[in-house]
C-alpha positions in Angstrom: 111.1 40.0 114.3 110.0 43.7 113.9 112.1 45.8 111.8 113.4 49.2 112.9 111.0 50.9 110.9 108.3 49.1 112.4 109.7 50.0 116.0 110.0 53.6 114.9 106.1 54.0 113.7 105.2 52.3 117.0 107.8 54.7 119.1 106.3 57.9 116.9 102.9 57.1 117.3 103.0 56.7 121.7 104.8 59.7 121.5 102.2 62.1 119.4 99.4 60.2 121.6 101.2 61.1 125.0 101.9 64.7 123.6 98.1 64.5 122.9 96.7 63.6 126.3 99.1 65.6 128.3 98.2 69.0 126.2 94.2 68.3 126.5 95.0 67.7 130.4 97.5 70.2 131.0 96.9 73.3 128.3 101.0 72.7 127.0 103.1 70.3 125.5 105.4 68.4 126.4 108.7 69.5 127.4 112.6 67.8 125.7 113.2 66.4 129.2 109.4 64.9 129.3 109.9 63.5 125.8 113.2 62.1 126.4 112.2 60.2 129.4 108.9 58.8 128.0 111.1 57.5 125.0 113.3 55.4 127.7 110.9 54.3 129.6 109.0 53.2 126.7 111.9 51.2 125.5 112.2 48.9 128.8 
C-alpha cells in the first residue's frame, strides 16, 4: 500500500511535468482551472 506521501510525490511530479509540456507547446502555464482538473482526472 502506498502512503500518502508517496501518492503526493507521484501527484507533484505529473503536475510540474504537464506544466512543463504545456508551457514548451503553448509559450504559458497552466491556468487554476487546468491544474484543478488534471489533478481529478489524474486521480480516477
Amino acid at each position: 500500500m502506498k502512503t500518502q506521501l508517496e501518492v503526493a510525490c507521484r501527484l507533484y511530479n505529473a503536475l510540474l511535468h504537464a506544466e512543463q509540456e504545456e508551457y514548451e507547446k503553448n509559450k504559458h502555464t497552466m491556468g487554476r482551472n487546468e491544474l484543478r482538473q488534471l489533478v481529478l482526472d489524474l486521480r480516477k
